[in-house]
C-alpha positions in Angstrom: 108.0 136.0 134.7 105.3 134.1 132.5 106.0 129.9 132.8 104.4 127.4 131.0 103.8 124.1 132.8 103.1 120.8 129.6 101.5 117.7 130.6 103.1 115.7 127.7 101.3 112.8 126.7 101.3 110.6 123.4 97.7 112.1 122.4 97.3 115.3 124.3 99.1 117.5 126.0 98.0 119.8 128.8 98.9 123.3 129.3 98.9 125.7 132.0 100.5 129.2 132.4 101.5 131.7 135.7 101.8 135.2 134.8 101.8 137.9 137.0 101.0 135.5 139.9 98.2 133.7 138.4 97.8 130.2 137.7 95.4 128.8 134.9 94.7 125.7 132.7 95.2 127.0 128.9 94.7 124.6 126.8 95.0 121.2 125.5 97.4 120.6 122.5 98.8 117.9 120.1 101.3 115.0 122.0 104.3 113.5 121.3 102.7 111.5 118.4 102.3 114.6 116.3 105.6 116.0 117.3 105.3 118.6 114.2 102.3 120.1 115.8 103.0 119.7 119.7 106.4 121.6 118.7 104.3 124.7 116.5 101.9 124.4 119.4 104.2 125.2 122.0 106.3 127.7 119.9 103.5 129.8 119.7 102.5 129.9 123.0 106.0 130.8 123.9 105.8 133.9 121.6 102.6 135.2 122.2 103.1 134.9 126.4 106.6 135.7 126.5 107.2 132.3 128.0 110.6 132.7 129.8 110.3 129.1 131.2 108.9 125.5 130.6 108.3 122.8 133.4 107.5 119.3 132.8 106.5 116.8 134.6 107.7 113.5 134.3 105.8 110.4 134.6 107.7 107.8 137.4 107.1 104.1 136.7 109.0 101.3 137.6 110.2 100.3 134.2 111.3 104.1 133.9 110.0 103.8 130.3 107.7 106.4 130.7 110.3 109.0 132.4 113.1 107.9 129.7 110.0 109.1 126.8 108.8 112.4 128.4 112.3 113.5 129.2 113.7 112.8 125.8 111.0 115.0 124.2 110.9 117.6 126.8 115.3 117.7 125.7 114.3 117.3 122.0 111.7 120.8 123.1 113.7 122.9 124.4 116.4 122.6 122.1 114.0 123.7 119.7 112.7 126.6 121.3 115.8 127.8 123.3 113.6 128.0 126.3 114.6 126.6 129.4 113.0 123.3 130.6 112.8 122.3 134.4 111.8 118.7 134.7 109.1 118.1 138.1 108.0 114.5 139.4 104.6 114.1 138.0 103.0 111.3 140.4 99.7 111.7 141.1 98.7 114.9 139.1 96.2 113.0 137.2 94.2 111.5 139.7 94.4 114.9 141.7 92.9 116.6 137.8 90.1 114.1 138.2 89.3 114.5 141.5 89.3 118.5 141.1 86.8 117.7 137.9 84.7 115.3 139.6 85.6 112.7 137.3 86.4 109.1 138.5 87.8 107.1 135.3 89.0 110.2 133.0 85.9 111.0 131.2 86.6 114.4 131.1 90.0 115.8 129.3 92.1 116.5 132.4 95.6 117.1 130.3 95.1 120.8 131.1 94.0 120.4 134.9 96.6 117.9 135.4 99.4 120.6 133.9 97.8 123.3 136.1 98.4 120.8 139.6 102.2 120.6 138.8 102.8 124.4 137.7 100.9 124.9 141.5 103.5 122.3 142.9 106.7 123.9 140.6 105.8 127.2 142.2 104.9 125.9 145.7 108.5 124.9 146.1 
């Protein structure tokens, strides 16, 4: 089973795939801003890995603005591709990217490191 693990931001998004038991960063990809693109984007890296599902992870902040946003487009997603989303608590994925990187305040793109850490925690479960 291939899944796809998106680190959805308004900017960037982060990609990771497990196939065949391994787990690797792909790629870093239009966000939500450019839905257009984020949405070709993901399409065709559903086709090309036989992507049979999608996890998200989902920002938590007090407000809840954040998780309202991510899962609104992760529901607007999958009813575009007919793939089936799973929606993972995303707290502390980007601090645990930076640390993997060696970076302190984000100066390297982490989206795709970041998507990697909660495919790892998705499958750890």
């Amino acid at each position: 089973m291939t899944i796809l693990a998106l680190d959805l931001g308004a900017k960037r998004t982060g990609v990771a795939v497990a196939k065949e038991g391994h787990v690797f960063g792909r790629d870093t990809i239009a966000g939500w801003e450019n839905y257009e693109e984020l949405l070709s984007n993901i399409r065709d890296i559903i086709s090309t890995d036989n992507t049979e599902k999608v996890v998200v992870g989902v920002p938590k902040s007090q407000s809840g603005d954040a998780e309202r946003r991510v899962v609104d487009i992760a529901d607007k997603l999958q009813s575009s591709t007919g793939v089936t989303f799973d929606k993972v608590d995303e707290t502390l994925t980007s601090s645990e990217a930076n640390r993997r990187l060696g970076s302190s305040n984000g100066e390297k793109d982490d989206n795709a490191e970041a998507a990697k850490i909660i495919l790892e925690d998705y499958l750890a479960r």
